[in-house]
C-alpha positions as CSV (number, residue, x, y, z in Angstrom):
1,X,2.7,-9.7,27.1
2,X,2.8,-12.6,25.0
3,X,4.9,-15.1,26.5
4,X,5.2,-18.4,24.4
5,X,8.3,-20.9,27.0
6,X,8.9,-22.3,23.2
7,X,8.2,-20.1,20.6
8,X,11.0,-17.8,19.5
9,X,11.0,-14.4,21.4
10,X,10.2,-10.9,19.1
11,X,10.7,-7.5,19.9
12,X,8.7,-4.9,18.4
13,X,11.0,-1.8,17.2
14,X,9.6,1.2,16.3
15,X,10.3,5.3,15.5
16,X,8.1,7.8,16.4
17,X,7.7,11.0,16.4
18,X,4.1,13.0,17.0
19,X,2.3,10.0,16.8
20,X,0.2,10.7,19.2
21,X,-2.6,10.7,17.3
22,X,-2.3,7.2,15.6
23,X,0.0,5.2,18.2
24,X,-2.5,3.9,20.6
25,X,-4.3,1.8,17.7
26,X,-0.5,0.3,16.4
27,X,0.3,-0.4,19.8
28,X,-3.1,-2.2,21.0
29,X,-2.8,-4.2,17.9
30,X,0.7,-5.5,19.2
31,X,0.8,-5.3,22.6
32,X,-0.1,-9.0,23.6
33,X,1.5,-10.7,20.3
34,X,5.3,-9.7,21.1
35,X,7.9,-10.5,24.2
36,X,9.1,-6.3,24.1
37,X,8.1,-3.6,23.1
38,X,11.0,-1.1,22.1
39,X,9.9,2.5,21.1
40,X,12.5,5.3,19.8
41,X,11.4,8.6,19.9
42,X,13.0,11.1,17.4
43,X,11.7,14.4,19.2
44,X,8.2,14.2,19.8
45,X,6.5,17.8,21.4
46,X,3.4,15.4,22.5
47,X,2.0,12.7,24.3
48,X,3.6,10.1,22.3
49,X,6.3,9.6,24.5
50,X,3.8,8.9,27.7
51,X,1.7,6.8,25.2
52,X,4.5,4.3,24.5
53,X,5.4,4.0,28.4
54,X,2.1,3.5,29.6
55,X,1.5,0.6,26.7
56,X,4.9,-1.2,28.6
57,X,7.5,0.0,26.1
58,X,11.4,0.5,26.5
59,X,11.2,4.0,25.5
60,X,14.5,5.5,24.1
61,X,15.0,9.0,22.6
62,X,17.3,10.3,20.0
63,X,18.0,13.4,18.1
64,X,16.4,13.1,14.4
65,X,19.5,13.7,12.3
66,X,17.2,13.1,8.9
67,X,18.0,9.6,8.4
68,X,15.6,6.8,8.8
69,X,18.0,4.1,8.4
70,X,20.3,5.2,11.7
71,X,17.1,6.0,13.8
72,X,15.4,2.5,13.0
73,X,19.3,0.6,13.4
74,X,19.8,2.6,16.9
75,X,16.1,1.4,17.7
76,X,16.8,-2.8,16.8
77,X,20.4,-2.4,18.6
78,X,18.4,-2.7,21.6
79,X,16.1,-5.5,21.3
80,X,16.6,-8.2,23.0
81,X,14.3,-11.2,21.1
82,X,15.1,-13.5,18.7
83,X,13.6,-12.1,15.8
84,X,12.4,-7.7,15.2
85,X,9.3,-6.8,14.0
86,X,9.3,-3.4,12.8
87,X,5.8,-1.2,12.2
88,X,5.3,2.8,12.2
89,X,2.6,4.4,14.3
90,X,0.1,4.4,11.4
91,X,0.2,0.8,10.8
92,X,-1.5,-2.2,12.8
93,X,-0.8,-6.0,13.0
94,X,-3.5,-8.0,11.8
95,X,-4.0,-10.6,14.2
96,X,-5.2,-13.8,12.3
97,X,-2.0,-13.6,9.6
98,X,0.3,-12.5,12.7
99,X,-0.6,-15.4,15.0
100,X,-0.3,-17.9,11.9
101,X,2.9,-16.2,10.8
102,X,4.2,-16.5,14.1
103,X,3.8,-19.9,14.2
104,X,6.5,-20.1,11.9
105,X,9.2,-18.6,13.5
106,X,10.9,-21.9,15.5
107,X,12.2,-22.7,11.9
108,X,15.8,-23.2,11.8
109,X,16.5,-22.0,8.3
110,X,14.3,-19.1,8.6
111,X,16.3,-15.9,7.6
112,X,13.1,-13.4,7.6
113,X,9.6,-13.1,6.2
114,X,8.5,-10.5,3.5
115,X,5.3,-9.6,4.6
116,X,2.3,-8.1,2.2
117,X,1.1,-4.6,3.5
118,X,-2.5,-3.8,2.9
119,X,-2.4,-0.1,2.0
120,X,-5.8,1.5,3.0
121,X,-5.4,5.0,1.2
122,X,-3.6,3.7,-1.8
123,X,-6.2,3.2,-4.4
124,X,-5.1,0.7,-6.9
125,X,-1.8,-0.2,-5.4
126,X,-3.7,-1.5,-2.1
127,X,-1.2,-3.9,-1.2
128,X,3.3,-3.6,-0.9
129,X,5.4,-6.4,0.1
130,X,7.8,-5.1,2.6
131,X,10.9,-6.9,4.7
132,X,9.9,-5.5,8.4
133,X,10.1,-9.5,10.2
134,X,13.7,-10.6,10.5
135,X,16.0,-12.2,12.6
136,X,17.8,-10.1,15.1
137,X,21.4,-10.0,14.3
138,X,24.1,-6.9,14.2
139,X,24.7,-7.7,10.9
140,X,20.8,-7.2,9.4
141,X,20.6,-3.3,9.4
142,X,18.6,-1.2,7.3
143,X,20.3,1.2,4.6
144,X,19.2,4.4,2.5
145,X,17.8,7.8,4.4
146,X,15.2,7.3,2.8
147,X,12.3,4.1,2.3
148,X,14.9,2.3,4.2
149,X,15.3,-1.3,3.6
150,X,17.7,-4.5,5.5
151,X,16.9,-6.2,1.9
152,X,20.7,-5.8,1.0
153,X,22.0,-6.7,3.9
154,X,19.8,-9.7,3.9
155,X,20.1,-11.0,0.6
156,X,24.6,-10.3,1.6
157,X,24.1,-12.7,4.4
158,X,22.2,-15.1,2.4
159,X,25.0,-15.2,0.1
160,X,27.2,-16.2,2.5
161,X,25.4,-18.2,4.4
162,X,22.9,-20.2,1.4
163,X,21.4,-22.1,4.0
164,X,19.0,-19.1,5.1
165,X,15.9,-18.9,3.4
166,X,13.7,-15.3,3.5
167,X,9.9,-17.0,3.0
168,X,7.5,-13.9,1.0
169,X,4.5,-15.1,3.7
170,X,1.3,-14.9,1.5
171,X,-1.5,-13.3,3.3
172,X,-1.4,-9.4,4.2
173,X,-0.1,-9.3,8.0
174,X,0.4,-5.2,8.5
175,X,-2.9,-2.5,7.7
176,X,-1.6,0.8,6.8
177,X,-2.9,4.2,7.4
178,X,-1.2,6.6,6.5
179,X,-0.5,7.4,2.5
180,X,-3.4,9.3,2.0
181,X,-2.5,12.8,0.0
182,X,-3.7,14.8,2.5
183,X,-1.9,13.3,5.5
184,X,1.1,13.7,3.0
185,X,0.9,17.4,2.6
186,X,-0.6,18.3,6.0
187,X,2.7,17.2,8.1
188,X,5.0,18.3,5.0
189,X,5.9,14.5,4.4
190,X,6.3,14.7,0.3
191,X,7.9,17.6,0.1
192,X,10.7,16.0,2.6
193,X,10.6,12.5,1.2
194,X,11.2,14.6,-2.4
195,X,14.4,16.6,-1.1
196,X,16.1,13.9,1.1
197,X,15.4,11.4,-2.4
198,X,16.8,14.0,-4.5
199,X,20.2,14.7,-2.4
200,X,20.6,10.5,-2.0
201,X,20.3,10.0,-6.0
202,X,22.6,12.9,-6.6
203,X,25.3,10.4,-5.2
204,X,23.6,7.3,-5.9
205,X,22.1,7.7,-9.4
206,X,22.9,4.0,-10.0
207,X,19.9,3.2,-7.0
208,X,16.7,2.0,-9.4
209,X,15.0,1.7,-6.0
210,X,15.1,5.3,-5.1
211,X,14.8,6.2,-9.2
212,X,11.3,4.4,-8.6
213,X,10.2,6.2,-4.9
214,X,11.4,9.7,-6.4
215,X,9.5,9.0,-9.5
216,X,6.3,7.8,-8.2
217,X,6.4,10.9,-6.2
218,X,6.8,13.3,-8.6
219,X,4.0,11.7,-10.5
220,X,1.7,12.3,-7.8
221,X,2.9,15.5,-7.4
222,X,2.2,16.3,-10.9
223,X,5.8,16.9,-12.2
224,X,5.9,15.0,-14.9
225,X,9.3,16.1,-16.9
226,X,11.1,15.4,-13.6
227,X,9.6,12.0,-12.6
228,X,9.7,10.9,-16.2
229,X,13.8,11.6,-15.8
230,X,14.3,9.7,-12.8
231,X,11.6,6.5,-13.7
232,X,13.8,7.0,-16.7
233,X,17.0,6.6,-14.9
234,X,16.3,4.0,-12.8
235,X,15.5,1.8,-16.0
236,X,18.7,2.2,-17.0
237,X,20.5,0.7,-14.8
238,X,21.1,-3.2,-15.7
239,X,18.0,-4.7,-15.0
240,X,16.6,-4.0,-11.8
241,X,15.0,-6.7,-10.1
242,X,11.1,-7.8,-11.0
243,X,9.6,-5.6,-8.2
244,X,11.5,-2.7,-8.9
245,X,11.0,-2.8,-12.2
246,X,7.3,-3.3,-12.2
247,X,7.1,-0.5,-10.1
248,X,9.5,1.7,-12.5
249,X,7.2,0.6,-15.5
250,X,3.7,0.9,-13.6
251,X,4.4,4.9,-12.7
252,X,5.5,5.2,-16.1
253,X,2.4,4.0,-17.0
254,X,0.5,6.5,-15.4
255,X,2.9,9.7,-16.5
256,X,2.1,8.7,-19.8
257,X,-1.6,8.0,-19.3
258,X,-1.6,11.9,-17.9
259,X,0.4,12.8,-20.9
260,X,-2.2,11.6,-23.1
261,X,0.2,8.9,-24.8
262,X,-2.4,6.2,-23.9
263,X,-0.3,3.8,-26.6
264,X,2.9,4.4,-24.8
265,X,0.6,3.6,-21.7
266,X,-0.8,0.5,-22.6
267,X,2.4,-0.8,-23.4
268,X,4.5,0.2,-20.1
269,X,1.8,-1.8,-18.4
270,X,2.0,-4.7,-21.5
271,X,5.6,-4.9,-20.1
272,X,5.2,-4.8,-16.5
273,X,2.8,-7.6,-16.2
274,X,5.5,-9.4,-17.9
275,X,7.0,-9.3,-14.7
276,X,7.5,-12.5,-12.2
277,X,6.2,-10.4,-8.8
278,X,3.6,-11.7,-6.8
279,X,-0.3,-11.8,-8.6
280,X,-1.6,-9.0,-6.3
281,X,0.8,-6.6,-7.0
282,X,0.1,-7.0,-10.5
283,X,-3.6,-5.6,-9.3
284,X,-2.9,-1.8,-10.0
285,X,-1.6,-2.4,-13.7
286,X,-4.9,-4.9,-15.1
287,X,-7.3,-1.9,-13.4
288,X,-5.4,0.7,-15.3
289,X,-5.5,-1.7,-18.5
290,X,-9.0,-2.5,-18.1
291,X,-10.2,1.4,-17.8
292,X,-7.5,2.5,-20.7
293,X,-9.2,-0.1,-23.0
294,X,-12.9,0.9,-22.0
295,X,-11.8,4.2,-22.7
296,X,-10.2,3.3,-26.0
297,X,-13.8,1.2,-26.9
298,X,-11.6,-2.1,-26.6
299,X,-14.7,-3.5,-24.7
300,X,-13.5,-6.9,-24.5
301,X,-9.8,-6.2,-23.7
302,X,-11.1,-3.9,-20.9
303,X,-13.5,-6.8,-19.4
304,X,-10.7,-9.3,-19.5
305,X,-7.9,-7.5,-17.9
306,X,-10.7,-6.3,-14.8
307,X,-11.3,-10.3,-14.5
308,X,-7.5,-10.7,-14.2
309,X,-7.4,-8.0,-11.3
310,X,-9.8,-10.0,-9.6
311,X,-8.1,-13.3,-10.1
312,X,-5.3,-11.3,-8.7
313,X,-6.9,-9.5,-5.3
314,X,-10.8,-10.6,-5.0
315,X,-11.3,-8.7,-2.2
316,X,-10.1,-5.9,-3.3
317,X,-12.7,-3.1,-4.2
318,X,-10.6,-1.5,-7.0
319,X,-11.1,-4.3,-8.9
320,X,-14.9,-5.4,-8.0
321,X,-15.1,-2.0,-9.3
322,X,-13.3,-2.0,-12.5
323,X,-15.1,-5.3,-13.7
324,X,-18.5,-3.8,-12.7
325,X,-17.5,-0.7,-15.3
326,X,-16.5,-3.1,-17.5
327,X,-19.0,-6.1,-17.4
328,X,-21.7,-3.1,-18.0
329,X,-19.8,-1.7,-21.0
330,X,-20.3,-5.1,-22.3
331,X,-24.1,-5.7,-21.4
332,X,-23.4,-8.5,-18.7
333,X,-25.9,-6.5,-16.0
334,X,-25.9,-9.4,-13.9
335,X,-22.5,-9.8,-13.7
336,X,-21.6,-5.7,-13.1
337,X,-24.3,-5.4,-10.3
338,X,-23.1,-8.4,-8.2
339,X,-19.6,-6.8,-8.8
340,X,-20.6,-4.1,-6.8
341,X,-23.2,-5.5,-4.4
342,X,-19.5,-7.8,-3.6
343,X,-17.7,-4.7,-3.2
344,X,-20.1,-3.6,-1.1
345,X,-19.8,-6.1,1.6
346,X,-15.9,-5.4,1.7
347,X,-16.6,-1.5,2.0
348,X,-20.4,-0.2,2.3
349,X,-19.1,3.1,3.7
350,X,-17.8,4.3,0.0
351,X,-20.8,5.9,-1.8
352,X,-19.2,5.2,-5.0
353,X,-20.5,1.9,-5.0
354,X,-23.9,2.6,-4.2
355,X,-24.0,5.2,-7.5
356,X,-22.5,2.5,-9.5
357,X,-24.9,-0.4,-8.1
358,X,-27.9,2.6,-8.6
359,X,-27.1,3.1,-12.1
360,X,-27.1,-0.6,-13.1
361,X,-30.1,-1.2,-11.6
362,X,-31.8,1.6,-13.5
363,X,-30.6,0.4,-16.5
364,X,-32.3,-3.1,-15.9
365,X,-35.4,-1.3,-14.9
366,X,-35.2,-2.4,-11.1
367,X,-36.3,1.3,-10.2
368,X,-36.5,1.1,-6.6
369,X,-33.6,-0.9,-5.6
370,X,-31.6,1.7,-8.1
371,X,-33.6,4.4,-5.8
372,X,-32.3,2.8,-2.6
373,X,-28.8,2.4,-3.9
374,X,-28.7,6.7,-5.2
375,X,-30.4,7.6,-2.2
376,X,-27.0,5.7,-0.1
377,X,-24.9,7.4,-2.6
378,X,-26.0,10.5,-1.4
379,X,-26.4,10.1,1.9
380,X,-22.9,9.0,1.9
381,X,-21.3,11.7,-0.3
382,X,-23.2,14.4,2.2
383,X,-21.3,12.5,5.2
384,X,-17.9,12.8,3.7
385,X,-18.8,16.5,3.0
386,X,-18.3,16.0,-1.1
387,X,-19.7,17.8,-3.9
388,X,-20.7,14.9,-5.5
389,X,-24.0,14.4,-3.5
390,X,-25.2,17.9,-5.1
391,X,-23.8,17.0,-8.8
392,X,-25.4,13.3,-8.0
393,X,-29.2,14.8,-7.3
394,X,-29.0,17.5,-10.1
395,X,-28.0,14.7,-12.4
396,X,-31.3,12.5,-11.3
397,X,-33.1,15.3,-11.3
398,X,-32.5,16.3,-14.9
399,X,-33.3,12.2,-15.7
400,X,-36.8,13.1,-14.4
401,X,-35.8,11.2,-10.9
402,X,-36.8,12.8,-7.5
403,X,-35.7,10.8,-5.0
């Protein structure tokens, strides 16, 4: 392991549970870049168990009792570094932020780092600033059941103590797996995440937090009168800070845009942006704005706002994509094609992008490179298994194009 004489110790905590699967990955990506390794397993009925041994880990066990906050509090009352790391088994460190960030951790004052998340399944949320790099001490402990946090006790300490300073570090240091839809519903995660919310808000209706999780769930889940109650809710409650309430106003947003209230839309995301949260978070609001205005024939409005999500994340695909839509909607071919041949070199695995790039180049009368591109499209829709490749070539087809 990673053994710096000078540098401030860290101990990895995690809880697993079935993680056999994913855990391997999280733990190669950590193994040399922490002093311990301390893995708490909640009742796993694989090899996750022999997994974390043979990567070196203090393994512990513990009965799940439905509480995420006790399992990961048991799991950082036995490290023994200076400062916890904590990551999940579908999450992996990545190494040039980590070993910068690091670097930073001999700092006297330093309390903890926020840390962005780069969310690989999320669409056009793709990034979430999370509190998982903190100094150990028995009175930092997470709280809620539920999308447990130590921000409370954090911010407590840093009340009493206003010396401390918790630095948001700038660059994403933590890739995440695991939010995709269908990993949700295979292993019965929403429908878990949806009771164990509902029963903490039924005594703490006052937590905007939890209003937002439970509401962006429901969302997702496609109840709309309930998630519309509990975004609601959590608005209610003073003012809930900027992040909470960007994130209460964002999946209000798109309730609304389902709904068919593309005013009441535009406007939640008006006030949202309003809000002083980092530029990249901001990302998932401009691409709604941009495609609610092209929809709308607010051409202009649509190509600013997809500029402003790529001010605000230029690597991000969602928003090379949105300003390609939108840059075309406005006649700027140039400008939409490199969009996507950008986009491209961050992710030439999504076929998407190639029936984007294809239909832009057709339209500028560059017939074979638009071939090329539709013929990837394809290709990579029959890969994935999708539909789309069939709908794709009956579509050229009917243009007259055989490719």
């Amino acid at each position: 392991m990673f053994l710096g004489a000078a540098m401030a110790q860290v101990s990895l905590c995690m809880i697993v549970r079935d993680e056999a699967e994913l855990l391997p990955r999280c733990l190669a990506s950590v193994k040399d870049q922490v002093d311990e390794l301390i893995v708490l397993d909640t009742g796993s009925r694989d090899r996750t168990p022999a997994i974390a041994t043979e990567a070196g880990a203090k393994l512990l066990h513990t009965d799940w009792a439905d509480d995420f906050s006790a399992a990961r509090n048991q799991a950082i009352a036995a490290a023994t570094g200076d400062w916890i790391l904590v990551l999940d088994a579908d999450e992996e460190l990545i190494l040039e932020a980590w070993t910068e960030l690091r670097s930073q951790l001999d700092q006297p004052e330093a309390l903890a780092f926020t840390v962005l998340r780069e969310e690989t399944q999320a669409g056009q949320v793709p990034y979430s600033r999370l509190s998982r790099l903190f100094r150990n001490r028995p009175d930092i402990r997470f709280q809620r059941p539920y999308h447990e946090l130590v921000d409370d006790s954090l911010l407590a300490l840093q009340q009493q103590e206003p010396n401390w300073r918790i630095t948001a570090w700038p660059t994403p240091v933590i890739r995440h797996y695991g939010y995709g839809r269908d990993r949700l519903q295979q292993r019965g995660t929403a429908e878990r995440m949806r009771q164990s919310l509902e029963t903490w808000l039924a005594d703490h209706p006052e937590d905007a937090y939890l209003c937002s999780k439970l509401g962006g769930l429901l969302v997702q889940e496609g109840d709309l009168k309930a998630a519309q109650r509990w975004l609601k809710q959590g608005l209610k409650q003073g003012r809930p800070e900027p992040a909470v309430r960007y994130e209460l106003l964002y999946h209000l947003a798109l309730l609304e845009r389902r709904q068919g209230d593309l005013d009441a839309a535009i406007d939640r995301y008006q006030a949202a942006l309003q809000e002083p949260v980092d530029a990249i978070h901001k990302l998932g609001a401009w691409v709604n704005l941009s495609h609610l205005y092209r929809d709308r024939g607010q051409l202009g409005l649509a190509y600013d706002a997809a500029r402003q999500a790529v001010a605000a994340a230029p690597q991000a695909t969602v928003a090379l994509t949105a300003l390609g839509l939108a840059a075309r909607a406005i006649g700027n071919y140039p400008e939409a094609i490199a969009a996507y041949q950008q986009a491209l070199q961050l992710d030439p695995n999504d076929p998407s992008l190639y029936q984007n790039l294809g239909a832009v180049l057709f339209q500028v009368g560059q017939l074979e490179a638009s071939y090329a591109a539709f013929r990837q499209a394809i290709a990579g829709y029959e890969q994935q298994g999708s539909p789309e490749a069939q709908r794709l070539e009956l579509r050229l087809q009917a243009m007259g194009i055989r490719l």
